[in-house]
VOBA-1610 file (N, C-alpha, C; in pm, whole numbers, padded with zeros to 5 digits, always signed):
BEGIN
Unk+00085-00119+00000Unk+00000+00000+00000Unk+00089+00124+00000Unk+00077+00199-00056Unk+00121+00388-00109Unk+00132+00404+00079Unk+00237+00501+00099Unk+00228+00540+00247Unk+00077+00680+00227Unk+00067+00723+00094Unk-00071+00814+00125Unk-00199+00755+00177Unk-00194+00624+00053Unk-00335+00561+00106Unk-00321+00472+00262Unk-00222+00457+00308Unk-00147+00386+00443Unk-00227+00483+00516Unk-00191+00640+00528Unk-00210+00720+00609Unk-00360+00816+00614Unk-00435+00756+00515Unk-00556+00807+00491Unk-00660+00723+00576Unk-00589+00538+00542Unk-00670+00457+00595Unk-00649+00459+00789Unk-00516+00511+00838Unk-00502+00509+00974Unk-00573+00621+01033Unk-00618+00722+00932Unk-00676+00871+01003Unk-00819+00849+00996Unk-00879+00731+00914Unk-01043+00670+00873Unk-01039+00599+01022Unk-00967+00492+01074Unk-01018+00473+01177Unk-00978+00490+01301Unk-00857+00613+01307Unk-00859+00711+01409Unk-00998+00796+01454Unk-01046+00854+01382Unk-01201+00951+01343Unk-01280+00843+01370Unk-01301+00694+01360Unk-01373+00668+01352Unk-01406+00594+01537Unk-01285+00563+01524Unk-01284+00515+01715Unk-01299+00678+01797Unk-01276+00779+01747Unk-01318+00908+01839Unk-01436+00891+01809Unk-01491+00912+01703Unk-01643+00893+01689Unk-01763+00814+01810Unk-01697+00680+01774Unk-01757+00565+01854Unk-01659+00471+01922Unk-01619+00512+02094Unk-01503+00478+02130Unk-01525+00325+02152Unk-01625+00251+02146Unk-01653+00119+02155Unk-01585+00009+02011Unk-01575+00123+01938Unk-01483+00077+01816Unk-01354+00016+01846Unk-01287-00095+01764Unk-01158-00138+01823Unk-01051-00062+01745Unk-00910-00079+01819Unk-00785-00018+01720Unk-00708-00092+01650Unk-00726-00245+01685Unk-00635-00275+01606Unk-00733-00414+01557Unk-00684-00535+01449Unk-00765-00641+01444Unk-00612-00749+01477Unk-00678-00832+01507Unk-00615-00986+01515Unk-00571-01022+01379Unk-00466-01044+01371Unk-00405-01118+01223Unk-00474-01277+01194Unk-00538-01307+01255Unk-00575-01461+01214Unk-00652-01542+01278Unk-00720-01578+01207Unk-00889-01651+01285Unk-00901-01788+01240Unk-00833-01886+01343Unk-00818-02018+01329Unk-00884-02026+01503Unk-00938-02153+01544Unk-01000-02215+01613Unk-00818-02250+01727Unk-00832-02247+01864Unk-00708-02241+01938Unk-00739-02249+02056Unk-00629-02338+02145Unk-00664-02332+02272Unk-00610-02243+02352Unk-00712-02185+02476Unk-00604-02094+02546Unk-00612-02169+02665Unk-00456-02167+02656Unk-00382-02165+02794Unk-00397-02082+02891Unk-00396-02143+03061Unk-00406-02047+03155Unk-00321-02041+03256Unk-00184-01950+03188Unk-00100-01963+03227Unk-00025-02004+03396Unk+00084-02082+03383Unk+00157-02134+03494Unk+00047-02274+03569Unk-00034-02336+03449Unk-00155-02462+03509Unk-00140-02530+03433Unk-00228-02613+03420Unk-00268-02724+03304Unk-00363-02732+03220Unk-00481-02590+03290Unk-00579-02570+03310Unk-00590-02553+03094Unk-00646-02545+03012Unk-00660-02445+02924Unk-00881-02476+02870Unk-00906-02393+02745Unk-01038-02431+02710Unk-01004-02389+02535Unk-01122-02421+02478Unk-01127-02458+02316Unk-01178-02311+02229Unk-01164-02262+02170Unk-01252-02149+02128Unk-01249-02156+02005Unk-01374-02151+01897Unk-01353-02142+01793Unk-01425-02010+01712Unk-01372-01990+01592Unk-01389-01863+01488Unk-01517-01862+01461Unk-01662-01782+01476Unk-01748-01758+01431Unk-01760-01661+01333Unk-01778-01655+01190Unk-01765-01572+01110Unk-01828-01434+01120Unk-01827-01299+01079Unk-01946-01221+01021Unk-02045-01248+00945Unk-02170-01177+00997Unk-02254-01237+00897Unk-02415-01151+00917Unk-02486-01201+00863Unk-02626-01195+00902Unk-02741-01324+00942Unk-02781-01305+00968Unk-02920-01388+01027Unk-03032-01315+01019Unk-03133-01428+01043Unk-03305-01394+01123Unk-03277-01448+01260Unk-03340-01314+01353Unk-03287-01344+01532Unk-03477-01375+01537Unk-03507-01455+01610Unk-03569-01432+01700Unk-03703-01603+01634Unk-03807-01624+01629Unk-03853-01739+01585Unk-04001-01732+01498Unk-04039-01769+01397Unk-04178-01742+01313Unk-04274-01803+01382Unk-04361-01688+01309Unk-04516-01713+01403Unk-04565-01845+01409Unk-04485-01949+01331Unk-04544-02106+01311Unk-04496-02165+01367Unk-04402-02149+01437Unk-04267-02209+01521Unk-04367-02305+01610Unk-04376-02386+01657Unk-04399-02518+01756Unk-04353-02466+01872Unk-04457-02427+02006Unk-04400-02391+02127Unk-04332-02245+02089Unk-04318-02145+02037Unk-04278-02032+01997Unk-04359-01911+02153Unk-04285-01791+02188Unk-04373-01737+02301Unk-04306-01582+02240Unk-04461-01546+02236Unk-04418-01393+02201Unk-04313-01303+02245Unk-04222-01343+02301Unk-04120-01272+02338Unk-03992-01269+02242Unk-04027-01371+02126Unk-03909-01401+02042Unk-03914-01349+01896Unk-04003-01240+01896Unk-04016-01159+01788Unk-04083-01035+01852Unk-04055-00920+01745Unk-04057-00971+01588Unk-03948-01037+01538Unk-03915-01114+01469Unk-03790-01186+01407Unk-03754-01005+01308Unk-03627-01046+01322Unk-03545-00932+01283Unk-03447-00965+01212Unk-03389-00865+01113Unk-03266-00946+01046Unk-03147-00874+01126Unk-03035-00938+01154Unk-02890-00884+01239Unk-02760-00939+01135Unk-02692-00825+01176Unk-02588-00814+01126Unk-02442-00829+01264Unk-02367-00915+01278Unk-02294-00976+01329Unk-02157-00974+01310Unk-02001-00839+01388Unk-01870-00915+01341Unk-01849-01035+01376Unk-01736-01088+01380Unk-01677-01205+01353Unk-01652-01209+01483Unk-01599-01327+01551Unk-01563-01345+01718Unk-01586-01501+01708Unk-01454-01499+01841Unk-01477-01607+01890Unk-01535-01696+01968Unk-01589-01796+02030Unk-01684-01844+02095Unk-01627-01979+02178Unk-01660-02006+02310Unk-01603-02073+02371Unk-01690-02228+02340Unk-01562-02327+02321Unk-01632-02509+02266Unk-01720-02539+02371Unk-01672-02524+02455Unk-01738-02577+02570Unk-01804-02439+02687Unk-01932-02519+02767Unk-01943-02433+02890Unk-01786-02404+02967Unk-01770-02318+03070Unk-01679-02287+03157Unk-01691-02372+03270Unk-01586-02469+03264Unk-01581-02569+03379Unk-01553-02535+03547Unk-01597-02639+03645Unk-01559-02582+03747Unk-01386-02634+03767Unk-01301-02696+03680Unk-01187-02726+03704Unk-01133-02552+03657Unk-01214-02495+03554Unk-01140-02363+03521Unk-01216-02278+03661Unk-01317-02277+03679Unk-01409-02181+03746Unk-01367-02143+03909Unk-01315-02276+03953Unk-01241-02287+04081Unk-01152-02227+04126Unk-01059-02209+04026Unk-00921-02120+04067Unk-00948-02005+04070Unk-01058-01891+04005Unk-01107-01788+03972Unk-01158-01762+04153Unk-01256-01855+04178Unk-01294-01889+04286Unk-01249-01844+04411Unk-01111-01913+04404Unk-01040-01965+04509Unk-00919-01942+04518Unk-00849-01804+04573Unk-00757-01754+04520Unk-00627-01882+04554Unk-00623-01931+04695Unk-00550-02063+04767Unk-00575-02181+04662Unk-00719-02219+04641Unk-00650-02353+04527Unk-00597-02306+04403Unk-00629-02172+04354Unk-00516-02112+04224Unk-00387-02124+04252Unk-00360-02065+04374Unk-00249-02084+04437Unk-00130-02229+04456Unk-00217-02319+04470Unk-00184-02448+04524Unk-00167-02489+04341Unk-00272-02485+04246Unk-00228-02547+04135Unk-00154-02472+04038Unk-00081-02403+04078Unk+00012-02259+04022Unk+00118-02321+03981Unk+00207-02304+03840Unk+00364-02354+03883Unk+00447-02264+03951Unk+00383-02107+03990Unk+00456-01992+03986Unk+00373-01916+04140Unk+00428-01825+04206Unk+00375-01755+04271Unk+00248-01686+04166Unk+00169-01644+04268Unk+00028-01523+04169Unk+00113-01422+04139Unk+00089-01382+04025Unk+00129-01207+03995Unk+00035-01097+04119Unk+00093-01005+04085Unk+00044-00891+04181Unk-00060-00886+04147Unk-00129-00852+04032Unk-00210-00812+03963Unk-00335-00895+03963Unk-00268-01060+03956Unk-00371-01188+03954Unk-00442-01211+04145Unk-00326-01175+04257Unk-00322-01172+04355Unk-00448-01097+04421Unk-00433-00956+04368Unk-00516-00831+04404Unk-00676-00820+04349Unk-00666-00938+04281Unk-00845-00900+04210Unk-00924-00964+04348Unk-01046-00935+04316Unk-01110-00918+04378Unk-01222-01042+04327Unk-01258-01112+04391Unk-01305-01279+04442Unk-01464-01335+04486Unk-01485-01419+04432Unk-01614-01442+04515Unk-01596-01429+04641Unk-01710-01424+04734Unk-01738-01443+04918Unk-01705-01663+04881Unk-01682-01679+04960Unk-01707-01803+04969Unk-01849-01888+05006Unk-01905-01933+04900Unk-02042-01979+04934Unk-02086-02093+05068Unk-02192-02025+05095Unk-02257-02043+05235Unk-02317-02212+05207Unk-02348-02231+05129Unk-02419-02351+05067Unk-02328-02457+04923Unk-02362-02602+04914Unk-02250-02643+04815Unk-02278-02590+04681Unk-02244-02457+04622Unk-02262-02456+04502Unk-02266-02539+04331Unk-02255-02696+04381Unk-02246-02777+04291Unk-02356-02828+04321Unk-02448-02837+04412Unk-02580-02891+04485Unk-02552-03031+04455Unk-02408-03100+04502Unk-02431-03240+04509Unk-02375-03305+04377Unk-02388-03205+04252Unk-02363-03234+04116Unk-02223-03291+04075Unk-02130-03253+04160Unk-01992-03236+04158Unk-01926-03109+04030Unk-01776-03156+04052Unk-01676-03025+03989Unk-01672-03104+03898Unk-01481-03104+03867Unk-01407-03118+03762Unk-01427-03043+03666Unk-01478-03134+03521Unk-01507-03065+03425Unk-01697-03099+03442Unk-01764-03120+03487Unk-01889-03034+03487Unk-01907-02833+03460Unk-02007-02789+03420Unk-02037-02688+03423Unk-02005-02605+03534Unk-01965-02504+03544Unk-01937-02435+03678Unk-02110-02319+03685Unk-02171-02363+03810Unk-02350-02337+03800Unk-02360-02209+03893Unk-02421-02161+03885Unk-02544-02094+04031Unk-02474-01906+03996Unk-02364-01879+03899Unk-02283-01761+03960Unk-02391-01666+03872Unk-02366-01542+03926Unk-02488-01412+03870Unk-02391-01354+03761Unk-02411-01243+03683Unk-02402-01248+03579Unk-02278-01167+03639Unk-02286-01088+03717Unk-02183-01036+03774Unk-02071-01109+03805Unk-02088-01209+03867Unk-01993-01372+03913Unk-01934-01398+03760Unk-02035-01369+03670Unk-01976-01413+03523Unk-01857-01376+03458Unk-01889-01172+03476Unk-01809-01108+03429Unk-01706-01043+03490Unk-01678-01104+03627Unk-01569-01096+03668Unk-01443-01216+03645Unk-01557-01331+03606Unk-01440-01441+03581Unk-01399-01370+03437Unk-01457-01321+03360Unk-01393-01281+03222Unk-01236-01200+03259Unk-01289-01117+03371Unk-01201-01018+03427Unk-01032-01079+03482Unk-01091-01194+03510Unk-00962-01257+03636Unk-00886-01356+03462Unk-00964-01383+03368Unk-00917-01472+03267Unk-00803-01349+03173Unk-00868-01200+03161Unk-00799-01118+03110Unk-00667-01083+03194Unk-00656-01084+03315Unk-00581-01031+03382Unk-00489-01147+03342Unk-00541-01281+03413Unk-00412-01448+03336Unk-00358-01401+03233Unk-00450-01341+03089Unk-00401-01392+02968Unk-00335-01303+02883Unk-00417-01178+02902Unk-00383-01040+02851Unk-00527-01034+02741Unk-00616-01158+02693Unk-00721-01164+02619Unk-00828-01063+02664Unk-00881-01050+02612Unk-01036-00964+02613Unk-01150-01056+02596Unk-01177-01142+02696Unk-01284-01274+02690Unk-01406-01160+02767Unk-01536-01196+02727Unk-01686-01157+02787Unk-01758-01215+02776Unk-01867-01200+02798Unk-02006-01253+02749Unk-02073-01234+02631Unk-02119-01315+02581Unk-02194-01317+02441Unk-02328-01220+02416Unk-02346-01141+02351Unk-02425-01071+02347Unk-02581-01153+02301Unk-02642-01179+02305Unk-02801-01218+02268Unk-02799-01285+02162Unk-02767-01207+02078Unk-02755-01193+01893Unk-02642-01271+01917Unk-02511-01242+01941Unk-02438-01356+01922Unk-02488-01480+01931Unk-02493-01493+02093Unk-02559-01630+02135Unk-02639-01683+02049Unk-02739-01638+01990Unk-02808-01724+01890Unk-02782-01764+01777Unk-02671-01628+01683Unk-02668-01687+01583Unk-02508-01776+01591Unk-02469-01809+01700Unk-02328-01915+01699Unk-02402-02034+01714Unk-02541-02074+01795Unk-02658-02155+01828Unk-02700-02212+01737Unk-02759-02194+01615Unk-02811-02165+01524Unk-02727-02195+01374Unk-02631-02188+01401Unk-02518-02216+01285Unk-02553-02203+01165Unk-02614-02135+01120Unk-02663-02076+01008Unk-02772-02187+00941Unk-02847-02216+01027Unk-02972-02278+01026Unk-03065-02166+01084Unk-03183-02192+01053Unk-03313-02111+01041Unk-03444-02216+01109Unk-03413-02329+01118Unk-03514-02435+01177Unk-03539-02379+01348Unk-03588-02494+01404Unk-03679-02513+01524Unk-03503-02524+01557Unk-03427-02572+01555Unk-03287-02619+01646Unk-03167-02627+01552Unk-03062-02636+01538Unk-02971-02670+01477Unk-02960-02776+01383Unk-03006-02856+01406Unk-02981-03009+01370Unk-03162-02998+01259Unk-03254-02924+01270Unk-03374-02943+01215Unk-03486-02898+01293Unk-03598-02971+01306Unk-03755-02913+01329Unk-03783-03081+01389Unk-03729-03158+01415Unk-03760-03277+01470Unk-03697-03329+01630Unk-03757-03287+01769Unk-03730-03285+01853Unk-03727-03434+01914Unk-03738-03521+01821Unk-03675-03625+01864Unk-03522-03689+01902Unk-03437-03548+01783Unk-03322-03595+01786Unk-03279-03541+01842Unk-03306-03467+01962Unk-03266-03392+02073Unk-03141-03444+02167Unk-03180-03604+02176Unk-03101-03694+02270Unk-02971-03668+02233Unk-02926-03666+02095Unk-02816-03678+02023Unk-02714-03550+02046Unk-02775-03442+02082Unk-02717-03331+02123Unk-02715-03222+02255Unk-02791-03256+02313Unk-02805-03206+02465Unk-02855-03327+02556Unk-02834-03283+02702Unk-02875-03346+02804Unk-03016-03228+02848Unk-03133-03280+02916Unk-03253-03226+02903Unk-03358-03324+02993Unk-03431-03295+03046Unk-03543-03351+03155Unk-03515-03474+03121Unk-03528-03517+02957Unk-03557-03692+02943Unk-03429-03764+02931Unk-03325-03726+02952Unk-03215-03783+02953Unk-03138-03752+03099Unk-03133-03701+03137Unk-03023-03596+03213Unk-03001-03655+03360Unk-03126-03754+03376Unk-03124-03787+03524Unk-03105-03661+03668Unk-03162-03527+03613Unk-03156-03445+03685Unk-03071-03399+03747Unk-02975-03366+03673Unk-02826-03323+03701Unk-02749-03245+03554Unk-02691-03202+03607Unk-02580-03165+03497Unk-02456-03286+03496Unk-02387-03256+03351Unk-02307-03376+03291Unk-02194-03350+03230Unk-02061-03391+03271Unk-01914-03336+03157Unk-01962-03254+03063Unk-01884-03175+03032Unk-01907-03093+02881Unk-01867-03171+02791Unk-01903-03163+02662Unk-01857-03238+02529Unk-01910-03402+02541Unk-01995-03437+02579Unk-02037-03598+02555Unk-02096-03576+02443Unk-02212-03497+02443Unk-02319-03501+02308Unk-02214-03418+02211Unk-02324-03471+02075Unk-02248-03421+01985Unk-02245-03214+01993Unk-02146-03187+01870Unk-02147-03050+01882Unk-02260-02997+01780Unk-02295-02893+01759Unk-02346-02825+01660Unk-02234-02803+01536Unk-02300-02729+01421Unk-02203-02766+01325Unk-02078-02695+01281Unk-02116-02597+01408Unk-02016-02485+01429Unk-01867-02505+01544Unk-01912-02642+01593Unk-01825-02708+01695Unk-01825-02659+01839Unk-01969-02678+01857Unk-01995-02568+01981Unk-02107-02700+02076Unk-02028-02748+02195Unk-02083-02869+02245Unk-02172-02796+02349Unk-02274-02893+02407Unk-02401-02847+02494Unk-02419-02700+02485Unk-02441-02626+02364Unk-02490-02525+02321Unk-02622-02531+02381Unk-02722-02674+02375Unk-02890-02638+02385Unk-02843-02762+02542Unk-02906-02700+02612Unk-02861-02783+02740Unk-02794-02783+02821Unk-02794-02903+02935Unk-02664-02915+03027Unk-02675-02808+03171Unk-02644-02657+03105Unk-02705-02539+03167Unk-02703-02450+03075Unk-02827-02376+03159Unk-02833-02220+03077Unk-02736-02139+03075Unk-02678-02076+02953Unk-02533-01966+02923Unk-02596-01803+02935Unk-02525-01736+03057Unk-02594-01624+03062Unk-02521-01478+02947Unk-02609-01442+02877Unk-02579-01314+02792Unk-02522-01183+02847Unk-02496-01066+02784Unk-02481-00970+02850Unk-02615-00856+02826Unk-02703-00906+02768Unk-02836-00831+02716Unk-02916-00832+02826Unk-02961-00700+02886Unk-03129-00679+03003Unk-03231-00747+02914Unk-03281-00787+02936Unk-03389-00895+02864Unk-03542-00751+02855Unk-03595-00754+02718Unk-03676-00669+02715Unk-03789-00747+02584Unk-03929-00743+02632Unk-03969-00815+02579Unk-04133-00694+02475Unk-04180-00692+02350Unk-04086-00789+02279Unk-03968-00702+02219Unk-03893-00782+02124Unk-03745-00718+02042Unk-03794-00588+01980Unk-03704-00484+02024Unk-03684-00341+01961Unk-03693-00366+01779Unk-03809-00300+01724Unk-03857-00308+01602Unk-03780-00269+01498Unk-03749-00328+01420Unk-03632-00263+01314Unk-03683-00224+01170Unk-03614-00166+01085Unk-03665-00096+00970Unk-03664-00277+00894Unk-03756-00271+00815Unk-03773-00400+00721Unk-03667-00389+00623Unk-03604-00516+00609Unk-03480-00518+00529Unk-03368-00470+00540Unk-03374-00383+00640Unk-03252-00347+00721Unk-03170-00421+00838Unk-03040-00479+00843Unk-02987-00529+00905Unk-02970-00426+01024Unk-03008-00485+01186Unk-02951-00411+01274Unk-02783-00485+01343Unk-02687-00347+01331Unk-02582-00429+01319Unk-02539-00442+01481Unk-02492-00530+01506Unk-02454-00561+01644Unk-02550-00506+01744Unk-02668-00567+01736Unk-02746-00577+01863Unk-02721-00588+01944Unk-02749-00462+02091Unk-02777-00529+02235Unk-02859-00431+02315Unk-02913-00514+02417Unk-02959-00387+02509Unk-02913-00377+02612Unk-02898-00250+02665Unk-02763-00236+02749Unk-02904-00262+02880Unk-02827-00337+02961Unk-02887-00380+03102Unk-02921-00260+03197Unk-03013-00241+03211Unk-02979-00052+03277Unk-03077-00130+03447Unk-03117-00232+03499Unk-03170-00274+03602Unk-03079-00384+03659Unk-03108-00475+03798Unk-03029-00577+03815Unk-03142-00713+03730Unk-03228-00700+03739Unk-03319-00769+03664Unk-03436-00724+03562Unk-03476-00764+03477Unk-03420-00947+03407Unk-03339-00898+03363Unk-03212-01008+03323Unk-03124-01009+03204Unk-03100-01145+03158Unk-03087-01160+03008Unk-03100-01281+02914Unk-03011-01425+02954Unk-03064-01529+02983Unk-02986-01658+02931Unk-03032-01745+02841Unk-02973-01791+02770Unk-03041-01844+02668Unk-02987-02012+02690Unk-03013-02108+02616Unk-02989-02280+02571Unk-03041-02332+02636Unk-03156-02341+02756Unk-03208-02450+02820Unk-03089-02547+02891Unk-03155-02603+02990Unk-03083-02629+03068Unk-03100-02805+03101Unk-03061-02875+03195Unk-03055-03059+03212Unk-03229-03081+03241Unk-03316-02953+03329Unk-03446-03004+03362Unk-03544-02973+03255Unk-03485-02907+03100Unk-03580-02836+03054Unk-03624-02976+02930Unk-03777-02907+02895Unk-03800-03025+02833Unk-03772-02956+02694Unk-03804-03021+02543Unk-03777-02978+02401Unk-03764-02914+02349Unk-03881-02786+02390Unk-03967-02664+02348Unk-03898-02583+02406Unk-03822-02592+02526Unk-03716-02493+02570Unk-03621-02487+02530Unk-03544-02592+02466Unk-03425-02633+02384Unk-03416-02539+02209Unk-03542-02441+02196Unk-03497-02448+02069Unk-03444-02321+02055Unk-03335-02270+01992Unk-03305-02240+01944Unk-03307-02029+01948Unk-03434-02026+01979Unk-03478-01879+01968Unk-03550-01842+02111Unk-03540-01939+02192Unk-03638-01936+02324Unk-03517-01858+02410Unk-03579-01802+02482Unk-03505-01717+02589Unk-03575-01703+02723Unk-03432-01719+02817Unk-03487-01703+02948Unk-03414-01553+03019Unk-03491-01550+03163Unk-03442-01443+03194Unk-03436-01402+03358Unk-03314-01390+03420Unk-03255-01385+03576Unk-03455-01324+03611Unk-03410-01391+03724Unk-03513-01331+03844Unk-03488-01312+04011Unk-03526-01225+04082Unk-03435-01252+04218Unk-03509-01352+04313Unk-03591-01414+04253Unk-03691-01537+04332Unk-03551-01657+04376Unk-03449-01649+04263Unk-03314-01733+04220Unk-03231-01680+04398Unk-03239-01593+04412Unk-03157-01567+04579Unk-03273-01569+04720Unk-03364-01620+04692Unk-03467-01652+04804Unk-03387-01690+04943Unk-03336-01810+04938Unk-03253-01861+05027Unk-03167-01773+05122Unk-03103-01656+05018Unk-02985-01621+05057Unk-02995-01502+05184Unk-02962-01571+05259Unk-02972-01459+05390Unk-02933-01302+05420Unk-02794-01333+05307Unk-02779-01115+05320Unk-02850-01036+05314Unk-02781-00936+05396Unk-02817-00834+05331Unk-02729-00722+05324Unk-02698-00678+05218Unk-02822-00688+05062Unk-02731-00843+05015Unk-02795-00894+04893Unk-02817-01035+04909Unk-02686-01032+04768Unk-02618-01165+04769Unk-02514-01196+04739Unk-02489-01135+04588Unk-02368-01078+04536Unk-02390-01033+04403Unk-02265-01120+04311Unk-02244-01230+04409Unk-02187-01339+04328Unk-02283-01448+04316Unk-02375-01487+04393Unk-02433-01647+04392Unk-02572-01633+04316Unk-02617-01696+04322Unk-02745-01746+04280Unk-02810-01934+04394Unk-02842-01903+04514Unk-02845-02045+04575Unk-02921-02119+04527Unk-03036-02067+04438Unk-03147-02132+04398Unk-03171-02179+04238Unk-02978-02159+04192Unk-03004-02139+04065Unk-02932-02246+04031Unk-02950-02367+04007Unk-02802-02468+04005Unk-02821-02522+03840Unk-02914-02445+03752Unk-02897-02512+03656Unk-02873-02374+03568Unk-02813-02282+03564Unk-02737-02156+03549Unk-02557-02133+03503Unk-02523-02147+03393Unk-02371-02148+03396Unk-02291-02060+03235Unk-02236-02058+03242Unk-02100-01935+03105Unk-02069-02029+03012Unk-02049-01953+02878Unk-01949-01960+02779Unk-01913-01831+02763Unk-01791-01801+02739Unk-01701-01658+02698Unk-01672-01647+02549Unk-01680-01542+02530Unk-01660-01485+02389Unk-01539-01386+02362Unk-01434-01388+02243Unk-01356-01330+02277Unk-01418-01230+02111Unk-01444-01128+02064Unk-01461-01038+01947Unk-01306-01035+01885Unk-01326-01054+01764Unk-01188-01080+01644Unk-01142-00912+01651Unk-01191-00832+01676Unk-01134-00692+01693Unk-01150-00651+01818Unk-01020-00606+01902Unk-00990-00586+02007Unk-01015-00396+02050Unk-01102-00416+02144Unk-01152-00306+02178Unk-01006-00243+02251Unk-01021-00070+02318Unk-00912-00074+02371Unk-00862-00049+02525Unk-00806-00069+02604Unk-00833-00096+02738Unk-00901-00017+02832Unk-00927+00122+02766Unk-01049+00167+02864Unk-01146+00136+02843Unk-01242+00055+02713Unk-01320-00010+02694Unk-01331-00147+02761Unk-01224-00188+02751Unk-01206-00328+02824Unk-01228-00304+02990Unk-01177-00215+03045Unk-01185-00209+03159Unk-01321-00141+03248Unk-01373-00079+03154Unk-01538-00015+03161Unk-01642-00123+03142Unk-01579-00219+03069Unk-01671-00392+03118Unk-01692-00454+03229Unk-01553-00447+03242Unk-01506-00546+03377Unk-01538-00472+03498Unk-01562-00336+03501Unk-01565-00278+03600Unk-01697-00183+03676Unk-01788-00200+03554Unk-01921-00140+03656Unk-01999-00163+03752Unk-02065-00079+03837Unk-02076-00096+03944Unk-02205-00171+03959Unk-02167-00264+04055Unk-02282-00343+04089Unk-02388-00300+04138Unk-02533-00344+04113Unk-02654-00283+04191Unk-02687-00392+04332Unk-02667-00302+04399Unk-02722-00432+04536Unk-02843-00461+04509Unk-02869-00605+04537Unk-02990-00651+04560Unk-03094-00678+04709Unk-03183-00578+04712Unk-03183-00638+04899Unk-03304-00738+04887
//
C-alpha cells in the first residue's frame, strides 16, 4: 500500500474510534479455532472462529412452542468473534474462585495483579448442589460472578474474553440454520445433542459428551443455561424492514431481568430451541440470607452457567476495563 493511502486509511479509523469509542484499534491477524492456555496450570479451554454475517434473530409465528417474546424476528448483522467449545468448567471456574486452590495449582507464585483481584465471598451452601466439579459446568454464579471471571481470565491472559451478546448467542446456536434447532424441526433428535429432563437424570453432565453443533460448539442447547450480556426486554426493539440491525444489544440498565439463553438438564424440548429465551429473576436468591443479598451467587439457581466470547477486533483498554468494571446494583 502507497504510504498516502497507508495514512488516509489510519486517520479513517482514528475519526472513527473518536467517533464511537466502543470501536476497536487494532484487528487480530488470524482466525483459526485455538486453545487458550491459563498460564503457569494445566488448566486451558477450546474457542472457535465464528464468522461475520447476518441472520433472522428471533422465531416465526409457526414455530412449535414459539412465546411472544421471540419476535418480531429481525434481520442482524454480526462481526466475527470467537466463541467458547465448551461451557466454563468448574476445574477452570475454581481457581477464579479460590484464590488458595489457584495458588496451590500454580507452577509460579500469583502475579500482583492476579493476587489483588477481587473474588467471590465463599459460598454459604454447596454450590455444585451435590452435582460435583471437575469438568462439569461451573452453576449458580450471577451475571456479575460471570463477568468478573472474564475479568480474572484477562488479567491471566492479557485476552479480552466476555459474554456473548443475545444476537451472538443465537446466531453461533443456530449455525446458520433457520429451523426449530440446529440439527432441524424434529425434537426427537434432541437426545443426540443435549442433556434435558428426558435424559439428564436431573443433574448436569461433563461438557462435550453429546455431539457438537455444526459450528463445533458442544451443549450449546442444554446441560445449563449460558448467561448473555443483554437486560432482557420483551418484545425485540422493532427494526426498519430489510434493514440489518448491526450488532445488537440492550444495554442492562436494572439488576433484573437479564437474558440466558440454551435451556438447561431439567428443561423439556420446546425450551431447547433455538430462539427461546430465558431471563434472571431474584426469586433465584430466596434462600440467601444477606443483606443486601449476594452479588456473586445465585443459591437457587443450580442449573445456570458461562461460555465466553472473545470479538476478532480488540476493543481498547479503557473499553475493556469499563466492562469489567461497573458498578454493581445491590440486591436487597
Amino acid at each position: 500500500m502507497k504510504p498516502i493511502a497507508l495514512a488516509c486509511c489510519s486517520l479513517m479509523l482514528l475519526l472513527a474510534y473518536l467517533i464511537d469509542p466502543l470501536l476497536p484499534k487494532a484487528t487480530q491477524l488470524s482466525f483459526d479455532p485455538y486453545q487458550q492456555e491459563i498460564p503457569g496450570t494445566e488448566q486451558y479451554f477450546g474457542m472457535v472462529p465464528i464468522p461475520a454475517g447476518e441472520f433472522i434473530m428471533g422465531s416465526a409465528e409457526s414455530e412449535k412452542g414459539r412465546l411472544e417474546d421471540e419476535g418480531p424476528q429481525r434481520k442482524v448483522s454480526l462481526d466475527a468473534f470467537w466463541i467458547g467449545t465448551h461451557e466454563i468448567t468448574w476445574d477452570l471456574f475454581e481457581m477464579f474462585l479460590d484464590k488458595n486452590y489457584e495458588a496451590s495449582v500454580s507452577e509460579k507464585a500469583l502475579p500482583v495483579e492476579v493476587d489483588g483481584l477481587t473474588r467471590p465471598s465463599t459460598p454459604y451452601l454447596d454450590m455444585t448442589f451435590g452435582m460435583g466439579k471437575g469438568n462439569r459446568p461451573a452453576i449458580a454464579m450471577t451475571q456479575y460472578g460471570a463477568i468478573q471471571f472474564c475479568k480474572w481470565l484477562y488479567v491471566k491472559t492479557g485476552i479480552f474474553y466476555r459474554l456473548p451478546t443475545e444476537a451472538e448467542w443465537e446466531y453461533a446456536a443456530r449455525a446458520g440454520s433457520e429451523d426449530t434447532y440446529f440439527f432441524g424441526n424434529d425434537p426427537d433428535q434432541i437426545n443426540e445433542y443435549a442433556w434435558h429432563a428426558g435424559n439428564s437424570g436431573e443433574s448436569t453432565h461433563p461438557v462435550g459428551l453429546k455431539k457438537p453443533n455444526p459450528w463445533g460448539l458442544y451443549d450449546i442447547l442444554g446441560n445449563v443455561m449460558e448467561w448473555t450480556y443483554d437486560g432482557y426486554q420483551s418484545p425485540y426493539p422493532k427494526a426498519q424492514d430489510g434493514i440489518a440491525l448491526k450488532n445488537p444489544i440492550i444495554e442492562p440498565s436494572s439488576l433484573y431481568p437479564r437474558v440466558l439463553r440454551g435451556g438447561h438438564y431439567e428443561s423439556g424440548a420446546e425450551d431447547l430451541r433455538s430462539a427461546k429465551r430465558f431471563f434472571s429473576t431474584p426469586v433465584w436468591k430466596q434462600l440467601d440470607p444477606q443483606i443486601p443479598k449476594s452479588k456473586w451467587w445465585f443459591p437457587e439457581a443450580p442449573f445456570l452457567g458461562l461460555r465466553v466470547v472473545r470479538p476478532y477486533l480488540t476493543p481498547s483498554e479503557e473499553v475493556i476495563m469499563a466492562y469489567y468494571d461497573q458498578s454493581h446494583i445491590d440486591d436487597y
